[in-house]
C-alpha positions as CSV (number, residue, x, y, z in Angstrom):
1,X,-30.6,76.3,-95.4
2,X,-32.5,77.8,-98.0
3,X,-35.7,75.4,-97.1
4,X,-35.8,76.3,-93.4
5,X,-37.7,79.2,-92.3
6,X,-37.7,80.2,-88.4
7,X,-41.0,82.4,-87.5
8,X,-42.1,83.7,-84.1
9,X,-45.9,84.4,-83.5
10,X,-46.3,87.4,-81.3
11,X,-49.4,89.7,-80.5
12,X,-51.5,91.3,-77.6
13,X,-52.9,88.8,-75.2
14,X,-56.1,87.0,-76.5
15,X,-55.6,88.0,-80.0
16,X,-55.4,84.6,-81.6
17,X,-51.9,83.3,-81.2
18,X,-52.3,80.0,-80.2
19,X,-55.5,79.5,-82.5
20,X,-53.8,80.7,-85.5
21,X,-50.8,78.1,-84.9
22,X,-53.6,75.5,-84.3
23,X,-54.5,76.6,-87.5
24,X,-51.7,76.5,-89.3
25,X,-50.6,73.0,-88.0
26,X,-54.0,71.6,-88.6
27,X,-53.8,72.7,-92.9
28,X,-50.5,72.0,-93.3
29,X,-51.3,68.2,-93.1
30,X,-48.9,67.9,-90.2
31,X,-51.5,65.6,-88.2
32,X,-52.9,62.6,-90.1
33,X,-56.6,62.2,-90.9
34,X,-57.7,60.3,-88.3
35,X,-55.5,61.7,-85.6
36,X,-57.5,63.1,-82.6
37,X,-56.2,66.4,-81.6
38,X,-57.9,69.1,-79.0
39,X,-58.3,73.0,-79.7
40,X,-55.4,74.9,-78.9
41,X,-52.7,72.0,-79.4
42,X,-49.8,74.1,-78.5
43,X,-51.3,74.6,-74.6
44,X,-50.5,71.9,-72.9
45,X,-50.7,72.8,-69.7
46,X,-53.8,72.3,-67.4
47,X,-53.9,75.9,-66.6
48,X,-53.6,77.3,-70.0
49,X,-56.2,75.5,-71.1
50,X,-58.9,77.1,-68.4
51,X,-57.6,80.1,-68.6
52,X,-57.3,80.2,-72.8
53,X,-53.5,81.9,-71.9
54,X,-50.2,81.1,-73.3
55,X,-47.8,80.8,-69.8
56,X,-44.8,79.2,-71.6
57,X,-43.5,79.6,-75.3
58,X,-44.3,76.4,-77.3
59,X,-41.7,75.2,-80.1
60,X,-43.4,73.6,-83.2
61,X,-42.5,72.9,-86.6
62,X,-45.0,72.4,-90.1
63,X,-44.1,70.9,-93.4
64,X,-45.3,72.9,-96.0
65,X,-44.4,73.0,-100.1
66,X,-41.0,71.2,-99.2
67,X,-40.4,73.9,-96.4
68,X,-39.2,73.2,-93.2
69,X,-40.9,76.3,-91.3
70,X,-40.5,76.3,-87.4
71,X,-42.8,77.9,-85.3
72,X,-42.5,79.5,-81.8
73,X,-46.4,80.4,-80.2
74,X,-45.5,83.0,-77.9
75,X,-46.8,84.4,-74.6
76,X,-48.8,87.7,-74.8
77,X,-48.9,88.6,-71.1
78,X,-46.5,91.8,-69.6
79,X,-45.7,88.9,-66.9
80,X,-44.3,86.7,-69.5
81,X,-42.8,89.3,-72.0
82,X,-38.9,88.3,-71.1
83,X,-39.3,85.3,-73.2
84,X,-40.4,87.3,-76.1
85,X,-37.3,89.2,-76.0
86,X,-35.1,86.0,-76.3
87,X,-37.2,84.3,-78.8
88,X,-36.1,87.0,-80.9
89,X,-32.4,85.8,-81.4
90,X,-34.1,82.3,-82.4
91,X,-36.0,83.8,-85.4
92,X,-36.0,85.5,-88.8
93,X,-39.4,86.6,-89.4
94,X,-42.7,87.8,-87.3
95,X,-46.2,87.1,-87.8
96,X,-47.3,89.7,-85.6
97,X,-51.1,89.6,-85.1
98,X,-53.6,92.6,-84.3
99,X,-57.1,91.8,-83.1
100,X,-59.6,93.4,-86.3
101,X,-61.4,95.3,-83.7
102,X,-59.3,96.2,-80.7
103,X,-56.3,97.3,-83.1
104,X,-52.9,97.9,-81.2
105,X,-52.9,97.6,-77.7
106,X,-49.8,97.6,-74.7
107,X,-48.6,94.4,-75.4
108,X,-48.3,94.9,-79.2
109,X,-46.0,97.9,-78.6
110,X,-43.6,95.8,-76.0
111,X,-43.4,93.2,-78.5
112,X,-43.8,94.5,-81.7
113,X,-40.2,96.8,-80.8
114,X,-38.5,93.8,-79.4
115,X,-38.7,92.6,-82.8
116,X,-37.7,95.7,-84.9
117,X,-34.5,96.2,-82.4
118,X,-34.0,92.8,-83.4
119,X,-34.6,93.8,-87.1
120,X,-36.5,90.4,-87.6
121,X,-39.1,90.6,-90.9
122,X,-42.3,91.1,-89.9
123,X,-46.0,90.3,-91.6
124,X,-48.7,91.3,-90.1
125,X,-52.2,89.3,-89.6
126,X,-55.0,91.5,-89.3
127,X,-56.9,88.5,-87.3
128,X,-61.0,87.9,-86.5
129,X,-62.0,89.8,-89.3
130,X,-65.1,88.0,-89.0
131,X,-66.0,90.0,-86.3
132,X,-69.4,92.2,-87.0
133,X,-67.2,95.2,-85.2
134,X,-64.0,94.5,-87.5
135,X,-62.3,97.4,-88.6
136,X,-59.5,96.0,-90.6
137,X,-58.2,99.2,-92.5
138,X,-58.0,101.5,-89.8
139,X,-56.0,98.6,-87.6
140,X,-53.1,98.9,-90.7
141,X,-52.8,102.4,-90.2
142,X,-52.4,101.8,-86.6
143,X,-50.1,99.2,-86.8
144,X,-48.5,101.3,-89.6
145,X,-48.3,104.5,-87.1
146,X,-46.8,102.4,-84.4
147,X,-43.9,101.3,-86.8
148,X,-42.9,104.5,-87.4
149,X,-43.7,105.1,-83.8
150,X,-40.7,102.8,-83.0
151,X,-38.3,103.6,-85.1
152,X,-38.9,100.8,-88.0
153,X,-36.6,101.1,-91.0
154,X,-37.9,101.5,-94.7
155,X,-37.3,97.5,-94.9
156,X,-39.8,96.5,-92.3
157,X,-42.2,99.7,-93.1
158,X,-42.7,97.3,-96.1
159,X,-44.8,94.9,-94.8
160,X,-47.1,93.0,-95.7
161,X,-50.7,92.1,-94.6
162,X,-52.7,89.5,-94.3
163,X,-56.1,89.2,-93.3
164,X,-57.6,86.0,-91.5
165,X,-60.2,84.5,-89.1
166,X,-58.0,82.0,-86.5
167,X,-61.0,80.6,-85.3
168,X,-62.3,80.1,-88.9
169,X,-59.3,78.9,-90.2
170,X,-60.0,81.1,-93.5
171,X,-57.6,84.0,-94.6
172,X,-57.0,86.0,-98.1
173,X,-55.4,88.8,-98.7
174,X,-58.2,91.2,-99.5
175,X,-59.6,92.9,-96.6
176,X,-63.0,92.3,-97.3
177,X,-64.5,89.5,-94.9
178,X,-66.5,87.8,-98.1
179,X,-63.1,87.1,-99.6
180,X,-62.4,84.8,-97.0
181,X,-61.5,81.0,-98.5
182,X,-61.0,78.1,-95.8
183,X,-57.2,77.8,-95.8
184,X,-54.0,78.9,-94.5
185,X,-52.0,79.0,-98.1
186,X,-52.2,83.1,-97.8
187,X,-49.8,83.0,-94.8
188,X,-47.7,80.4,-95.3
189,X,-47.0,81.3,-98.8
190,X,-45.8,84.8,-97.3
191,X,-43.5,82.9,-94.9
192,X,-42.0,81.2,-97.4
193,X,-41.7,84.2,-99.6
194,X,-41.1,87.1,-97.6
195,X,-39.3,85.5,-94.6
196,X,-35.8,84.9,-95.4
197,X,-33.7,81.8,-94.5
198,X,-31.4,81.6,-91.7
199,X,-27.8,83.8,-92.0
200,X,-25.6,81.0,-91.1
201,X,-22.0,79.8,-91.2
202,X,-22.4,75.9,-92.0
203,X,-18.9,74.9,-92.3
204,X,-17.4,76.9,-89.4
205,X,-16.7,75.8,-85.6
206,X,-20.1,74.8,-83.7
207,X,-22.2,78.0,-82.1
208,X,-24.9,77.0,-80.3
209,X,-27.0,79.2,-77.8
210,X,-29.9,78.3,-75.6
211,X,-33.1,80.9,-75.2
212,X,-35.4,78.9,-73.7
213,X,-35.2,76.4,-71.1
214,X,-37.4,73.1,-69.9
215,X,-36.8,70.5,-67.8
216,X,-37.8,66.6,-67.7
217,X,-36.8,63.9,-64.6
218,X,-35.4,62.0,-66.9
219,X,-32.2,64.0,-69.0
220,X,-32.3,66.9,-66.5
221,X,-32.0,70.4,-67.6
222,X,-32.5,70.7,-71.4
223,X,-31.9,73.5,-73.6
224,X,-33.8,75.2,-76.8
225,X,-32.1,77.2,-79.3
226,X,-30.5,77.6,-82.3
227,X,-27.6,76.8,-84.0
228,X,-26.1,79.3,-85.5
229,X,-22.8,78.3,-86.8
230,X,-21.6,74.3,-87.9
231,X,-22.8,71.2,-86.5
232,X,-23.7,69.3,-83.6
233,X,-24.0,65.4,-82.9
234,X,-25.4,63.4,-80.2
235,X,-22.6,62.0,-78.1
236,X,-20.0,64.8,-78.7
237,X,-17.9,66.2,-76.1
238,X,-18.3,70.5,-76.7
239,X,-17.7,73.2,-74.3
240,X,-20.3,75.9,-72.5
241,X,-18.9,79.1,-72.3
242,X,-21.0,80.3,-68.8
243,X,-22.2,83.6,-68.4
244,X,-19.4,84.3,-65.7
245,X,-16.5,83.6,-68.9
246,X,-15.3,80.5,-67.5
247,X,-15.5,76.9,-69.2
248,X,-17.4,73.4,-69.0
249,X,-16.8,70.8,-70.7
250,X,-19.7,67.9,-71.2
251,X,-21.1,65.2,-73.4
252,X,-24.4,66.1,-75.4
253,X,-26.3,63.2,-74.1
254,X,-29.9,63.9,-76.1
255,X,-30.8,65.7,-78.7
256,X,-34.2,66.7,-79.6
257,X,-35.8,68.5,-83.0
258,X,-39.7,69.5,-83.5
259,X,-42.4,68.4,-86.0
260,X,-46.1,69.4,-85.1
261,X,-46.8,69.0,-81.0
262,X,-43.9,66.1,-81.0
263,X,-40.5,66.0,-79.6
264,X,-38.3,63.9,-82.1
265,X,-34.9,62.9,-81.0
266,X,-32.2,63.3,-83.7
267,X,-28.7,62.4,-83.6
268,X,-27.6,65.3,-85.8
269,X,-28.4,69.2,-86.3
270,X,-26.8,71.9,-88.4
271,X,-26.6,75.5,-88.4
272,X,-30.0,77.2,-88.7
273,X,-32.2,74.1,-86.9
274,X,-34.2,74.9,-83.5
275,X,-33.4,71.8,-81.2
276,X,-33.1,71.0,-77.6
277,X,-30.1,69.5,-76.0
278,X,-29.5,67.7,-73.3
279,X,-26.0,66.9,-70.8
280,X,-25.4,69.8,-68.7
281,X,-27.1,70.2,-65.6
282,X,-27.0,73.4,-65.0
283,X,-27.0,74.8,-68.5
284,X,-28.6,78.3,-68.8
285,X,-29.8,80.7,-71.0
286,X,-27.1,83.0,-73.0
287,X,-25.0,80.8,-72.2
288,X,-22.6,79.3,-75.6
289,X,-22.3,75.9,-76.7
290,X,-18.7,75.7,-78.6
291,X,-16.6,72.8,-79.8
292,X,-13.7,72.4,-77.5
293,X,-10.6,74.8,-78.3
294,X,-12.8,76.7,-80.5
295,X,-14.4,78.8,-77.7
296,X,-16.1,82.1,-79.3
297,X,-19.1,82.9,-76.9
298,X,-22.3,85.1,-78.4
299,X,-22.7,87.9,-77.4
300,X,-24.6,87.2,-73.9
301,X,-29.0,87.8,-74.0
302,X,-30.7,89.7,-71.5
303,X,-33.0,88.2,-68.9
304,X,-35.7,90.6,-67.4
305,X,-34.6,90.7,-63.6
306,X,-37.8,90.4,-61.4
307,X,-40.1,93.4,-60.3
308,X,-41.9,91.8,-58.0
309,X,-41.9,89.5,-54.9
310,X,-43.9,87.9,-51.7
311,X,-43.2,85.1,-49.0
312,X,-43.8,81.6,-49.1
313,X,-43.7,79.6,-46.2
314,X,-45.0,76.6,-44.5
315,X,-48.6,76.2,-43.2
316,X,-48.8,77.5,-39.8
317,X,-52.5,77.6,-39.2
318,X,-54.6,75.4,-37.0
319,X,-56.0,73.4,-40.5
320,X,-52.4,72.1,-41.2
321,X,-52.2,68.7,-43.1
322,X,-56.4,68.3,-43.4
323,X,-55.9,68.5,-47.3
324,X,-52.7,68.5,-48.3
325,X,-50.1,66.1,-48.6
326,X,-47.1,68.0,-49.1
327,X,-46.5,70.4,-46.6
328,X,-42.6,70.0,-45.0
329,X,-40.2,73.5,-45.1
330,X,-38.0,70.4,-47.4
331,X,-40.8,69.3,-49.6
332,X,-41.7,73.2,-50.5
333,X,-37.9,74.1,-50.9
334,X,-37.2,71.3,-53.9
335,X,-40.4,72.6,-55.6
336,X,-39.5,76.0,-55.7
337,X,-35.8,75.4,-56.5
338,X,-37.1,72.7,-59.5
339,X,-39.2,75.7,-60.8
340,X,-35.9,77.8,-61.1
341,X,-34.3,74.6,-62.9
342,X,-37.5,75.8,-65.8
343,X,-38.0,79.4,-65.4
344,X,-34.9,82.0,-65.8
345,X,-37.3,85.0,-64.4
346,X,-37.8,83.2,-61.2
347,X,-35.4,83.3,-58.1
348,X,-35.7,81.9,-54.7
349,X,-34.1,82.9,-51.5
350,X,-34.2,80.9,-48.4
351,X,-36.0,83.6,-45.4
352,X,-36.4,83.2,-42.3
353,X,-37.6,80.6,-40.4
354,X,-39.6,77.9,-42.9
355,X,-40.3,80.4,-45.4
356,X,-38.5,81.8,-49.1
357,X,-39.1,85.2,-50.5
358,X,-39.7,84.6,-54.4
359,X,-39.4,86.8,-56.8
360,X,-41.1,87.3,-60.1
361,X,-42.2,89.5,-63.2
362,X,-45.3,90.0,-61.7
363,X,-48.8,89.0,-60.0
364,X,-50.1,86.4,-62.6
365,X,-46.5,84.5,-63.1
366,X,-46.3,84.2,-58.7
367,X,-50.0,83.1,-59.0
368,X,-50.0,80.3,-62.0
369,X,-46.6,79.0,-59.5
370,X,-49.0,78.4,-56.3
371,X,-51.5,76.6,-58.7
372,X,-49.7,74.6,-59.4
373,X,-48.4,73.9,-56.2
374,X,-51.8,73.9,-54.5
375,X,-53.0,71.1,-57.6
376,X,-49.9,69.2,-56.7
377,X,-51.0,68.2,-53.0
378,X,-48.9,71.3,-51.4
379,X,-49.8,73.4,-48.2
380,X,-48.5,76.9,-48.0
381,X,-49.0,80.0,-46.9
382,X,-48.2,82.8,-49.1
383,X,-47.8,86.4,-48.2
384,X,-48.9,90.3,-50.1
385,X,-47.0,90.6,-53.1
386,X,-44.5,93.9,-53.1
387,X,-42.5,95.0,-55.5
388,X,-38.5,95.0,-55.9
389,X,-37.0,98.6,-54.7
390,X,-33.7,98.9,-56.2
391,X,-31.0,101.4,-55.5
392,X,-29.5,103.8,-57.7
393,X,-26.8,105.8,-56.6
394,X,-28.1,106.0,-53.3
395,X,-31.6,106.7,-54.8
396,X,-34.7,104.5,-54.3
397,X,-36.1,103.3,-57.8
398,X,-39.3,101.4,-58.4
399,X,-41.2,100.0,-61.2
400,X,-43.4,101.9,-63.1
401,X,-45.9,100.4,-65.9
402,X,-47.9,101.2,-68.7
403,X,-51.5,101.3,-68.4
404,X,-54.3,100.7,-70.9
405,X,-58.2,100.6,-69.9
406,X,-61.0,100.6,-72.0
407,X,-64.2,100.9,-70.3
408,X,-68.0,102.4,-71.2
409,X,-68.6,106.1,-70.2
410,X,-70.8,105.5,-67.1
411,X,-67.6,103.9,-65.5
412,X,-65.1,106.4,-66.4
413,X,-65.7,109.0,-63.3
414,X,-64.9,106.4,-61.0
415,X,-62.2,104.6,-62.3
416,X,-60.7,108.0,-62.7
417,X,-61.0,108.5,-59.1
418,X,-59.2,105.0,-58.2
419,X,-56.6,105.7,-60.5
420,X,-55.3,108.9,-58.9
421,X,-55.6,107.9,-55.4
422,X,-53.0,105.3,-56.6
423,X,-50.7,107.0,-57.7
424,X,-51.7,106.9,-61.4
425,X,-50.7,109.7,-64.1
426,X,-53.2,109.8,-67.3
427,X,-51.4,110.3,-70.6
428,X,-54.2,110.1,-72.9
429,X,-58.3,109.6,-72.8
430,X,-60.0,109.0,-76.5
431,X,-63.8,108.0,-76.9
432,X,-64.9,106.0,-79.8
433,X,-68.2,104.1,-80.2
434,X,-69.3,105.1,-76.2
435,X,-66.5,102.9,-75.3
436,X,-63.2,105.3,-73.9
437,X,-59.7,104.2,-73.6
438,X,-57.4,105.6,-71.0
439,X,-53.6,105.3,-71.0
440,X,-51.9,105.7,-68.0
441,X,-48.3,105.7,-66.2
442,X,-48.6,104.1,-62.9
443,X,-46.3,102.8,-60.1
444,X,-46.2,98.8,-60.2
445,X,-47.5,98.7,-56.6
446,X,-50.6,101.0,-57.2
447,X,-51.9,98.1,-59.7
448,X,-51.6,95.3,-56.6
449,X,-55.2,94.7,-55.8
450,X,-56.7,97.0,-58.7
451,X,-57.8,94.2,-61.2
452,X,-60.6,93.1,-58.4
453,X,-61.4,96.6,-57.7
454,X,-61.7,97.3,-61.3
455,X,-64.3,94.5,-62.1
456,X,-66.4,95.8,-60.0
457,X,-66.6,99.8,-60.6
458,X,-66.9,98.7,-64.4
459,X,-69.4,96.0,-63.9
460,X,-67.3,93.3,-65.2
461,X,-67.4,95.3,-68.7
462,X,-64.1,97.1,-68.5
463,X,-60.6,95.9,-70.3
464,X,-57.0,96.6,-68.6
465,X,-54.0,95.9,-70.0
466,X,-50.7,96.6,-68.6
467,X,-46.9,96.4,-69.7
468,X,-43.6,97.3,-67.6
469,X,-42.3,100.7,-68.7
470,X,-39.2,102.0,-66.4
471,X,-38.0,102.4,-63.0
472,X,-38.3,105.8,-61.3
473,X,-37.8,107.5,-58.0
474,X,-39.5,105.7,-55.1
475,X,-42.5,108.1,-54.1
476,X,-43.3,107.1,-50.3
477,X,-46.7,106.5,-49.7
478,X,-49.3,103.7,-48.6
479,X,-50.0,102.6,-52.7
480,X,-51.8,99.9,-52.9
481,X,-53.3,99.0,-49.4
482,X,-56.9,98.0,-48.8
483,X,-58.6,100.7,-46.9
484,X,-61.3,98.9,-45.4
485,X,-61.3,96.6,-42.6
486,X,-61.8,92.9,-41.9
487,X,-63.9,90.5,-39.7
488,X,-61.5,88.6,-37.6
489,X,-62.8,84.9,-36.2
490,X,-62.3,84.8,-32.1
491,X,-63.4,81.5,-31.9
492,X,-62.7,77.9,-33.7
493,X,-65.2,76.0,-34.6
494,X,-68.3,75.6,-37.6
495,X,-69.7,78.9,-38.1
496,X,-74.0,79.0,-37.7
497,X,-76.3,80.9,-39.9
498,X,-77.2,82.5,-36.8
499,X,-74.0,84.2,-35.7
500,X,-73.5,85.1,-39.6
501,X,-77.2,86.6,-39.7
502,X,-76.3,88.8,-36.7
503,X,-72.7,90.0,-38.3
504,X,-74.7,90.9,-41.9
505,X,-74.9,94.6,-41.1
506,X,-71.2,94.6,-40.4
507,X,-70.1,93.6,-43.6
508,X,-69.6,91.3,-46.2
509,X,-69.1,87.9,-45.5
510,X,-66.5,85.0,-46.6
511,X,-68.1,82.4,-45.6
512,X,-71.7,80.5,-45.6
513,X,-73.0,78.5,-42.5
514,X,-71.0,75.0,-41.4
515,X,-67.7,76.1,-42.7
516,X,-64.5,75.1,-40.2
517,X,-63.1,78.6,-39.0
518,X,-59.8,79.0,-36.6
519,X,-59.1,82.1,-34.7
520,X,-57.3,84.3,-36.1
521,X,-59.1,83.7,-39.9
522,X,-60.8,86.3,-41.9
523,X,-64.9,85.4,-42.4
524,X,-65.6,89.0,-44.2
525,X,-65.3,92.8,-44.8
526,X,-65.6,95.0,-42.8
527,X,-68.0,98.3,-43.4
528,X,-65.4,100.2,-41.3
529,X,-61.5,101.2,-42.2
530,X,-61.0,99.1,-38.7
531,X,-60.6,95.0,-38.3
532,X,-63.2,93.9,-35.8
533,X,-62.9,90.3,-33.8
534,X,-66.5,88.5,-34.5
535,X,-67.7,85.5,-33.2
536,X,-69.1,83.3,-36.0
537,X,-69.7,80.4,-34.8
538,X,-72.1,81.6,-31.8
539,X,-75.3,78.9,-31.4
540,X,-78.6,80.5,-30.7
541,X,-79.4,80.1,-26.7
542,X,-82.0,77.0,-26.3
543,X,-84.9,76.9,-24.1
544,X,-88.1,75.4,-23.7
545,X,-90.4,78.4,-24.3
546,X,-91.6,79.7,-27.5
547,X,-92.1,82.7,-28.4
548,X,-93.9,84.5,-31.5
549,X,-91.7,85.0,-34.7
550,X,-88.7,82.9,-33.2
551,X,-88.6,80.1,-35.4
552,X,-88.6,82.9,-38.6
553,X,-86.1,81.2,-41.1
554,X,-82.8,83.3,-41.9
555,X,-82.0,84.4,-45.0
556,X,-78.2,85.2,-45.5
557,X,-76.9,87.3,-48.5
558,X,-74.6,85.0,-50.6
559,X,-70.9,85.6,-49.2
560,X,-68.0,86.5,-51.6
561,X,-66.5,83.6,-53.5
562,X,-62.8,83.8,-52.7
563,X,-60.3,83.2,-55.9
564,X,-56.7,82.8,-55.6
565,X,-56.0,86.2,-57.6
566,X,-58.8,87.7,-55.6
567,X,-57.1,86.2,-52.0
568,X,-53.5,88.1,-53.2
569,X,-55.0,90.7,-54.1
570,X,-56.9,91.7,-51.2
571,X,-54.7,91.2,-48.4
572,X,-53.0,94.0,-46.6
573,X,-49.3,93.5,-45.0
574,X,-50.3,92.4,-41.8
575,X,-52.2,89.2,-43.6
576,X,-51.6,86.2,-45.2
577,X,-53.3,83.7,-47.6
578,X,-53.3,80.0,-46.9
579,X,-53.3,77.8,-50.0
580,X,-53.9,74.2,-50.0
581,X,-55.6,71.5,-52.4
582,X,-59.3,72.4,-51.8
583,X,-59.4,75.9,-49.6
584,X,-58.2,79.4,-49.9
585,X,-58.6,80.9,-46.9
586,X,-57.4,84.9,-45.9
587,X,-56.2,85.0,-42.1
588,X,-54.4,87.5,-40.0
589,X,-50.1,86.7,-39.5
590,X,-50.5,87.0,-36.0
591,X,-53.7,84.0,-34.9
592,X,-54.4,85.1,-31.5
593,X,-56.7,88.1,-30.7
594,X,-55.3,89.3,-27.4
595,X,-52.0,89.5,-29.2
596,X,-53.0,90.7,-32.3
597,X,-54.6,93.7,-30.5
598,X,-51.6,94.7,-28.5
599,X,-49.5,94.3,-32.2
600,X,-51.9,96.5,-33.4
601,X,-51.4,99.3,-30.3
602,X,-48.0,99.2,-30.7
603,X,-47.8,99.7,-34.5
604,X,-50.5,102.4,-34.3
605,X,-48.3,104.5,-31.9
């Protein structure tokens, strides 16, 4: 036990996790000399490579000075902060890392007191200090105020710091940028020293709890944890304690340990290893692994219940089964429900008619699900995100969240303005360097939509970060929908660069010339609060005389580009988005104008 150390890497989104394990696995010898290995190992996933974000916590483990020290790269996004928390029970030790320029930000409070409550050891890495902006001392003293902030005790107001470039892959402990040599000793020499070795029982009955889960076609549901009391062997009959108290039995059928980015199977781990098992079906997180007649459950871990949720259903419009090959109610159901077999923050309930209201942490963890989907070959049709009312003693309660924006001056007046026709409350406004940081409280539904918004009133220069904080009582108001109106096709067909020439002063449009449209399908925006029923696809009227100036060429304005996280974004209530392999388009729930207008009279009464 004493050669084992178990680390988690936390920190704000985009300050340097996954690098920094890259990092670490690279100058630890782990991969062989000629062994080809891409930047950021640990993100495997199509998705988090394009996006440089950590969706799903990554298990690794290094050989270092006759250590065994296992790592767990973390996600830094609010959407994805549940598995933080349950990581937590996994590890001894933190390397919690602080960008050298930005300092604390939301996410590094959320995670940074998930750890303390957990009273893991942390050390901090004071990361990019090769950044011409880097201000290394003032981030300790903010990470040092935030300790004491949450409540740390003398223990972990001890900690100690380390100052590094990920990218670089040079650290020291000095934090002067010249001092920087080209390894990774500094860190893992702190590990080793400062991080101490699992608390375990080895000799007594077998404890075992899963924190994580994954999922394979092959074994089924597997689980990752650790063990924290005896042994466990491949081929053993043991019992799960569930969460409801009751007890299965079942045979470990796999058993799987960690070294670098590889999966090793094993046929043996003891009390303080990380491994995934195999054998239960339906095995879940908090749940207890015993031996059988020696039942003693842990006690059971917490998963963040969903604050957020929207409708998926099958593809309804005209366009159906043009790109995609998956697009049966049957086909959609076992996707979603496999999801759920990999992902505890997820649920899925059947709706009606061919659709499923799914429920999530939030916009970005719904959205990376119908990428997926969409690169899979499925057609859907998804609807506005909302978020989860709950009821407290007869009291409406909804999710409110932490708010962090840094944008330059010029921007402030508007975003301002946004903000409190939202529903927003400001808590604090500093200005350093001509840059100014607002922190805010706002309802969760008052962010749906904001991120687009908020691109464009700070000219793409403007940071926002935001964490779940509480729930509070429901305010009733129309939060979060778009005030301005759309441009409604009335006709199918290939739109013309006439008809769009003619519907330029109108608004902004979706779509360029010779694109298939259906009615009932948003081209553009409106410059009005009201939707307005367009023909786009209108041919200019032929004839045989000429006249002067008619053969003028038209110039359109380029339309909008359309984005998944834009599409869910911007729809209202009454509006869905249709996702399949190659198009995101934005139409209206109800296709037909004639009815869509008397909907529309009816509702307005």
């Amino acid at each position: 036990m004493e050669k084992i150390r178990n680390i988690a890497i936390i920190a704000h989104v985009d300050h340097g996790k996954t690098t920094m394990v890259d990092k670490l696995l690279r100058m630890s010898g782990t991969f062989r000399e000629n062994e080809e290995v891409v930047d950021c190992v640990m993100d495997s996933n199509a998705i988090e490579r394009e996006r440089g974000i950590t969706i799903l916590s990554k298990t690794t483990a290094i050989d270092y000075k006759g250590y065994r020290i296992n790592i767990l790269d973390t996600p830094g996004h609010a959407d994805f902060g549940g598995e933080v928390e349950r990581i937590m029970n996994m590890v001894d030790g933190v390397l919690l890392i602080v960008d050298a320029y930005e300092g604390t930000m939301p996410q590094t409070r959320f995670v940074l007191k998930k750890a303390l409550e957990a009273g893991v050891t942390p050390i901090l890495v004071v990361n990019k200090i090769d950044k011409p902006t880097a201000r290394p001392k003032e981030v300790v003293d903010e990470v040092l105020e935030l300790f004491i902030e949450l409540g740390a005790d003398a223990d972990q107001l001890d900690f100690p710091v380390v100052y590094a470039s990920g990218l670089a892959g040079t650290s020291s402990m000095d934090p002067d940028p010249s001092t920087q040599k080209e390894t990774m000793e500094p860190i893992l020499d702190l590990v080793i020293n400062h991080v101490p070795a699992p608390e375990v029982v080895k000799d007594g009955s077998l404890q075992f709890q899963p924190a994580l889960l994954d999922y394979n076609d092959f074994v089924g549901r597997i689980g990752i944890g650790r063990v924290k009391r005896g042994t466990m062997k491949v081929n053993e009959m043991v019992t799960c304690v569930r969460l409801d108290g009751s007890y299965k039995q079942f045979r470990i059928q796999k058993m799987f340990g960690f070294l670098g980015i590889k999966r090793i199977e094993i046929t043996e781990a003891n009390a303080g290893d990380i491994v995934a098992i195999a054998g239960l079906p339906d095995i879940s997180v908090g749940e207890t692994v015993c031996d059988i007649g020696k039942e003693d459950p842990l006690p059971v871990l917490k998963i963040d219940e969903p604050t957020l949720q929207m409708t998926f259903g099958v593809n309804s419009s005209p366009f159906c089964g043009k790109d995609g090959k998956l697009l049966t109610a049957r086909k959609i159901e076992e996707r979603l429900f496999k999801e759920t077999e990999r992902d505890v923050s997820l649920r899925v309930e059947p709706s009606e008619g061919e659709s499923w209201i799914v429920s999530g942490r939030g916009e970005l963890h719904l959205g990376i699900l119908i990428e997926n989907m969409r690169r899979e070959g499925f057609e859907l049709q998804v609807s506005k995100p909302k978020v989860i009312i709950k009821e407290v003693d007869g009291v409406k309660m909804e999710p409110y969240e932490e708010l962090q924006i840094e944008v330059p001056e010029e921007s402030v007046g508007p975003v301002i303005e946004q903000l409190g026709m939202r529903g927003a409350n400001m808590e604090s406004m500093n200005n350093f360097n001509g840059q100014v940081r607002l922190l805010y409280t706002i309802p969760s539904r008052g962010l749906i939509g904001f991120s687009t918004n908020f691109m464009t009133l700070t000219k793409g220069y403007g940071i926002m970060n935001h964490s779940f904080k509480e729930y509070r009582k429901f305010e009733s108001s129309d939060i979060g929908e778009r005030k301005l109106g759309v441009l409604v096709s009335m006709e199918n067909g290939k739109t013309t660069a006439y008809a769009l020439g003619a519907l330029e002063d109108r608004g902004i449009m979706f779509v360029e010339p010779g694109v298939e449209v259906y009615e009932g399908m948003i081209v553009g925006e409106c410059n009005r609060e009201n939707d307005l029923a367009v023909n786009a696809v209108r041919g200019k009227n032929l004839t045989n005389v000429r006249a002067a100036g008619s053969d003028h060429t038209v110039v359109l304005k380029r339309p909008r580009i359309i984005t998944l996280e834009y599409a869910l974004d911007y729809i209202n209530t009454d509006e869905l988005v249709e996702v399949t392999p190659n198009n995101i388009r934005l139409r209206k729930r109800i296709l037909n104008t004639e009815l869509r207008k008397k909907a529309d009279a009816k509702n307005n009464k």
